[in-house]
PAPA-316146 format. One record per atom (N, C-alpha, C, O): residue in one letter; z, x negated, y. Coordinates in steps of 0.1 Angstrom, whole numbers, plus 2048, in hexadecimal, padded with zeros to 3 digits. Atoms other than C-alpha are relative to their C-alpha. Layout:
BEGIN
AZXY ...
//
This chain:
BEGIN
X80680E802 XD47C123EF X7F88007F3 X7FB8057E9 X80780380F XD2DC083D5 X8037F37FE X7FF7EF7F3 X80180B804 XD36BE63D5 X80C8007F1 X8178047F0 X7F57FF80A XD45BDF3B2 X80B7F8803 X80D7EC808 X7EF805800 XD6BBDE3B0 X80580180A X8117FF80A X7FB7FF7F2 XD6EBE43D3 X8097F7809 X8147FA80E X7F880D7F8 XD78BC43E3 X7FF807811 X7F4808817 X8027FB7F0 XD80BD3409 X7FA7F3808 X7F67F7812 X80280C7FD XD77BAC412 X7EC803802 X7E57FC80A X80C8087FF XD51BB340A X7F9812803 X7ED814803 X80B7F6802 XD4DBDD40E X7FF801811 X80A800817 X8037FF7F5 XD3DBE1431 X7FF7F1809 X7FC7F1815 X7FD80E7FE XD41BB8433 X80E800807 X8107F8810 X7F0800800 XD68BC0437 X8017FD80E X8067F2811 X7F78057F0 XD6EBC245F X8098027FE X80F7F8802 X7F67FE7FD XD8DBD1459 X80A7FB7F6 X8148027F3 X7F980180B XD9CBBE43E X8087EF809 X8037E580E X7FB80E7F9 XDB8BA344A X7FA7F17FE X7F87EE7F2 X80380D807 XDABB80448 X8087F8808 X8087F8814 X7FA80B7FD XDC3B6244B X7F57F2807 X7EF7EA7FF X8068067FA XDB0B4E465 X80D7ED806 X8197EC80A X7FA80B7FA XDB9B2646D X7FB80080E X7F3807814 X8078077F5 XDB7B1248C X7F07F77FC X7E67F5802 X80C80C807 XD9EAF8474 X7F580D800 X7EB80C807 X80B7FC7FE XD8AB1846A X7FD7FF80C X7F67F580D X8057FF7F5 XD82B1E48F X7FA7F7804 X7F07F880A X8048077FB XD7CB05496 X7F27F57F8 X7EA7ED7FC X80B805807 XD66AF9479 X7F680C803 X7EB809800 X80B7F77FC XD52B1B483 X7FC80080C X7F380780E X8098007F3 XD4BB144A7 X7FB7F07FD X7F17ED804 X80B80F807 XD3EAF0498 X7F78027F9 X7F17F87F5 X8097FE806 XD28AFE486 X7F680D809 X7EC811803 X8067F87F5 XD1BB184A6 X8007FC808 X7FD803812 X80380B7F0 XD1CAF64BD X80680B809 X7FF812811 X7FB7FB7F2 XD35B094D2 X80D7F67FE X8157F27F6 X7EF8097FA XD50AF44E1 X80C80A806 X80981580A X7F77FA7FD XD70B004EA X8047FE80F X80E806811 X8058027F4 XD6CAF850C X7F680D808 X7F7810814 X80A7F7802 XD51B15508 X80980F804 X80681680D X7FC7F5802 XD69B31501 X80980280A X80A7F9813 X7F77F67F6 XD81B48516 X80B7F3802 X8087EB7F9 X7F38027FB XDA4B34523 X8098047F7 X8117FD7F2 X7F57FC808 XDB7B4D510 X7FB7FD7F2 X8037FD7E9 X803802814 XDA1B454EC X8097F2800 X8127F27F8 X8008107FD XDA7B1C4F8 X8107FF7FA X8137FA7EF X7F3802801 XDCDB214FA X8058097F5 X8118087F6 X7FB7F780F XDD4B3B4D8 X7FA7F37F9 X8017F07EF X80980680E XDBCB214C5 X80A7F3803 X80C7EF7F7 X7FB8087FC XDD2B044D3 X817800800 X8217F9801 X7ED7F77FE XDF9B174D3 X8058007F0 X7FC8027E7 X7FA80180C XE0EB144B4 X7FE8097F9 X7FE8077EC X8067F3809 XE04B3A4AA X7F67FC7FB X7F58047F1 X80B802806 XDE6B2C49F X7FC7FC7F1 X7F17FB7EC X80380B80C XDEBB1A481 X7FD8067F5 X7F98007EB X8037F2808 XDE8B3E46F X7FE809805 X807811805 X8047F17FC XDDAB5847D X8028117F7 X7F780F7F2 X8087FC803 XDD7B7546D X7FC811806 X80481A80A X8047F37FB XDC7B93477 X7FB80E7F9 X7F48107EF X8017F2808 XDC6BBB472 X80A8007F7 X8088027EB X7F37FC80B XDEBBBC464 X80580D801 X80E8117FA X7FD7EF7FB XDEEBE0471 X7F48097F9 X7F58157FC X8137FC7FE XDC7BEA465 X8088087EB X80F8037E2 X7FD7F980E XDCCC06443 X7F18037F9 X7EA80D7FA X80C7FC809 XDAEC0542D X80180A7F1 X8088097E7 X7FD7F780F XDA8C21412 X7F58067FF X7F280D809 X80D800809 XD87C253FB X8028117FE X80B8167F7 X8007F1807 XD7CC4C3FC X7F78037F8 X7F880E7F2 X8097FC80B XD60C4B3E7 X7FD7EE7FB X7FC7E5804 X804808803 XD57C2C3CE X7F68047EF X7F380F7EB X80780180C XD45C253AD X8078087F4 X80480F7EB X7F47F580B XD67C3239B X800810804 X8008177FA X8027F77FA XD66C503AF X7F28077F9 X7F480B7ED X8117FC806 XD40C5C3A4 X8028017F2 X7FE80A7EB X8027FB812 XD47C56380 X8098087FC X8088107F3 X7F87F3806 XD62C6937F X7FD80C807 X803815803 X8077F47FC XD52C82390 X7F28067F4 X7EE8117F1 X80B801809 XD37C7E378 X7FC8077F5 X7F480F7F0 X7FA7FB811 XD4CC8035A X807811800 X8088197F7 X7FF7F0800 XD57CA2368 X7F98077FF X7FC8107F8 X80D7F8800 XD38CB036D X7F78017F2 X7F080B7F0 X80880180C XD29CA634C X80A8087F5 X8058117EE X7F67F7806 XD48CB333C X7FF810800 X7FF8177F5 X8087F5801 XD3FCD2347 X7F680B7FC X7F58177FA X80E7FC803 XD1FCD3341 X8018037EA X7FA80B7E4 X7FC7FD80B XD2BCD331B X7F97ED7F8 X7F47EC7ED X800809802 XD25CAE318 X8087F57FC X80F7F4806 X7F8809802 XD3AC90309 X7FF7F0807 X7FB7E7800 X80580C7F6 XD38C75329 X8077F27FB X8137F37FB X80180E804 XD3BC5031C X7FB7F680E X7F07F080F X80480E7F7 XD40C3733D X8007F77F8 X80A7F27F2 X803810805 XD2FC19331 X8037F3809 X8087E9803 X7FC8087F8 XD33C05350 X80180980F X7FC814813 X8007FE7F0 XD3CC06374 X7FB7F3805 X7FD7F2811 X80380F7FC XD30BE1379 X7F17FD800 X7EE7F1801 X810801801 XD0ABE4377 X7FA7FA80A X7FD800814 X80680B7F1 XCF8BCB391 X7F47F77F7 X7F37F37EB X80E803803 XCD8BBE392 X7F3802803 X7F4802810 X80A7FE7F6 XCB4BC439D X7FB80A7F8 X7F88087EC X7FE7F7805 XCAFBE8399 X7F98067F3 X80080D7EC X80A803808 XC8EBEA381 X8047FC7F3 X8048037E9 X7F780480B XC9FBD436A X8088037F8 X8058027EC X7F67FA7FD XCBFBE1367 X7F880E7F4 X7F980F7E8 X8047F3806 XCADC0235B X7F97FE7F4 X7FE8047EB X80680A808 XC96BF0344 X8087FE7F6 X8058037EB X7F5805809 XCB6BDF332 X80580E7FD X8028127F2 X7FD7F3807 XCC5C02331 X7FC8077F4 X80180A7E9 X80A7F980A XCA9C13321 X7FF7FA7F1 X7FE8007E6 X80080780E XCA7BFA307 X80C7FD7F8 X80B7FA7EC X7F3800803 XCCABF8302 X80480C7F9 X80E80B7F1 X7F97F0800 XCD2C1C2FC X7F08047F4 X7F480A7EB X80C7FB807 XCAFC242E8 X7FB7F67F1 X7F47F87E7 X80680780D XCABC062D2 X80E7F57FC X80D7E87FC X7F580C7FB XCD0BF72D0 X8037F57F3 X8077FA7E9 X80080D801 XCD2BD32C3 X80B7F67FE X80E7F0808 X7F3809801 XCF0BBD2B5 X7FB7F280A X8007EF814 X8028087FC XCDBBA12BD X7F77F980E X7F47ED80F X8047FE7FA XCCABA62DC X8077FB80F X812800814 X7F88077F1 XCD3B942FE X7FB80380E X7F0801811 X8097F77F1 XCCEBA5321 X8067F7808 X80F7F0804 X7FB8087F3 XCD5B94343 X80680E804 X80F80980C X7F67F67F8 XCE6BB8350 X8038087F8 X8048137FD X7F67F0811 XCF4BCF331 X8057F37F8 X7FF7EC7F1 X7F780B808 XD0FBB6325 X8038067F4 X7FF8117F0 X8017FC80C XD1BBB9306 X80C8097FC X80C80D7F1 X7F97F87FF XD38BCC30C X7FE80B803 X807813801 X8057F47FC XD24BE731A X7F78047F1 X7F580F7EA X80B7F980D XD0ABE42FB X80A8097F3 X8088127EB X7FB7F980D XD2ABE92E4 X801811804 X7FE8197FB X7FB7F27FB XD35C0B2F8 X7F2805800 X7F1811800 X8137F9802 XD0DC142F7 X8008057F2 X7FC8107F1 X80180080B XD10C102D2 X80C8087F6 X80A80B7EA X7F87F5802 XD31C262CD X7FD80B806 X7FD8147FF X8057F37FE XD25C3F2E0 X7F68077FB X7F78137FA X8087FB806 XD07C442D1 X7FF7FF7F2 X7F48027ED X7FA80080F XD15C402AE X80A80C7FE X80E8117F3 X7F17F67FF XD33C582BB X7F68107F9 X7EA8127FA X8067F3809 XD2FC7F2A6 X80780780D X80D81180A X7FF7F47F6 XD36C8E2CA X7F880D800 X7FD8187FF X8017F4803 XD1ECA12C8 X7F57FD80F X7EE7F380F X8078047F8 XD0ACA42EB X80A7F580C X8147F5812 X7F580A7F6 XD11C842FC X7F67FC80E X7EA80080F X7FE8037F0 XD0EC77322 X8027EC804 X80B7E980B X80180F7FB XD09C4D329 X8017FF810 X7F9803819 X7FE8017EE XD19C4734D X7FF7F2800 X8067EB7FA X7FD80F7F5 XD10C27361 X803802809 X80380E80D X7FC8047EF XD1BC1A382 X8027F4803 X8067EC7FB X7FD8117FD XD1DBF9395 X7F380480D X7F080E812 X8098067F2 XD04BEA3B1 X7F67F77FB X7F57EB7F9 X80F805801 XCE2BE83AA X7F77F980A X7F97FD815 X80B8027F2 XCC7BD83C1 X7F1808801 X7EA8097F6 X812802804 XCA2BE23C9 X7FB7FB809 X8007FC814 X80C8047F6 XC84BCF3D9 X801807803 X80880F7FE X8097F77FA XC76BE33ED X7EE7F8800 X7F07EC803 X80C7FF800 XC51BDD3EB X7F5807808 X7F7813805 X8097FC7FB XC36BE8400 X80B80C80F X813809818 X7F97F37F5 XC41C0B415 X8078087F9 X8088147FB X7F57F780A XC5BC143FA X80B808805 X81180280D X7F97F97FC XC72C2F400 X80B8047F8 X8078077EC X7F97FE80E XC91C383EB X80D7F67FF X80D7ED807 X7F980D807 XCADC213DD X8048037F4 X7FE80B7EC X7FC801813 XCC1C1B3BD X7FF80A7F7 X7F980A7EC X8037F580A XCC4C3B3B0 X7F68087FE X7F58117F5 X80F7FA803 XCA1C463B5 X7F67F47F9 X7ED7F57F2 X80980A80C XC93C243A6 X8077FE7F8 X8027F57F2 X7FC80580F XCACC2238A X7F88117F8 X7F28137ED X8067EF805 XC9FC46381 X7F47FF7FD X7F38047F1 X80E8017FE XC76C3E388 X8027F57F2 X7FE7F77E6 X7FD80980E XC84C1E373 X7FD8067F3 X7F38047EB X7FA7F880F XC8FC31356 X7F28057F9 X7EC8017EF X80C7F8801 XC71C47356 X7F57FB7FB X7EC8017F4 X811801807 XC54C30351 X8047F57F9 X7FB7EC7F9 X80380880A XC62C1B338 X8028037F3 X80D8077EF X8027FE80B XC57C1F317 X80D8037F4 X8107FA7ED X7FA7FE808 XC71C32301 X7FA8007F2 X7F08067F0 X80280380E XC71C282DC X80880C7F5 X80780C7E8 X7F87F580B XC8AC472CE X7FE80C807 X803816801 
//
């Protein structure tokens, strides 16, 4: 999953996740798709009308389990960087936003860092762990993000987040 935090409700728009259904919701959702109940099957007619109804819920048998997420990657990350003879520093797993941007705030965050300085996507919990890490006497260090970025697409664009947070990075003007 990339969605942050991994709510199973919203990764794949959650078919398999139980939801406690009423008789009211249903019936406020076929009022709102001008379907009458009259419309539907005999056996919907009589379940939506039978005392079972007054709680549904569905998929109480159904086992969901997350094999790869945003936690997953960084800690993969932080292994690999570790190796590499690097000291890996996750700053966030929560990163969202429109992808350009996002990279932009990074760059400036990490290159020119700022007590007083206010971003719409590098909060300030992330600028403090920006600002320990690159104050830290590690030695060679490693800045990990993660989260759920967006991009336009534009024109006949090809690629997603991790090739435009990268292109990002690249053409904006480093100051250190």
């Amino acid at each position: 999953s990339d969605v942050i935090g991994d709510p199973l409700n919203f990764i794949a728009s959650g078919p398999t996740v139980p939801v406690k259904v009423s008789e009211e919701d249903v019936m406020r959702t076929l009022t709102q798709l001008s379907v009458t109940t009259t419309q539907l099957p005999l056996s919907v007619q009589e379940l939506l009308h039978s005392k079972h109804c007054s709680h549904v819920t569905c998929g109480n048998d159904i086992y969901n389990l997350i094999i790869a997420s945003n936690k997953v990657a960084l800690d993969i990350a932080v292994s690999v960087v570790e190796s590499e003879g690097y000291k890996p520093f996750i700053i966030s797993d929560t990163l969202s936003g429109e992808t350009r941007d996002v990279a932009r705030e990074l760059i400036e965050s990490v290159t020119t860092p700022s007590e007083d300085k206010q971003y719409k996507h590098v909060t300030p919990v992330m600028l403090n762990k920006i600002r320990s890490a690159l104050s830290s006497d590690a030695g060679r260090r490693c800045l990990i993000f993660g989260g759920e970025t967006t991009v336009t697409l534009r024109g006949d664009g090809l690629g997603g987040r991790c090739q435009e947070i990268g292109t990002s990075c690249s053409v904006v003007p480093w100051t250190s």
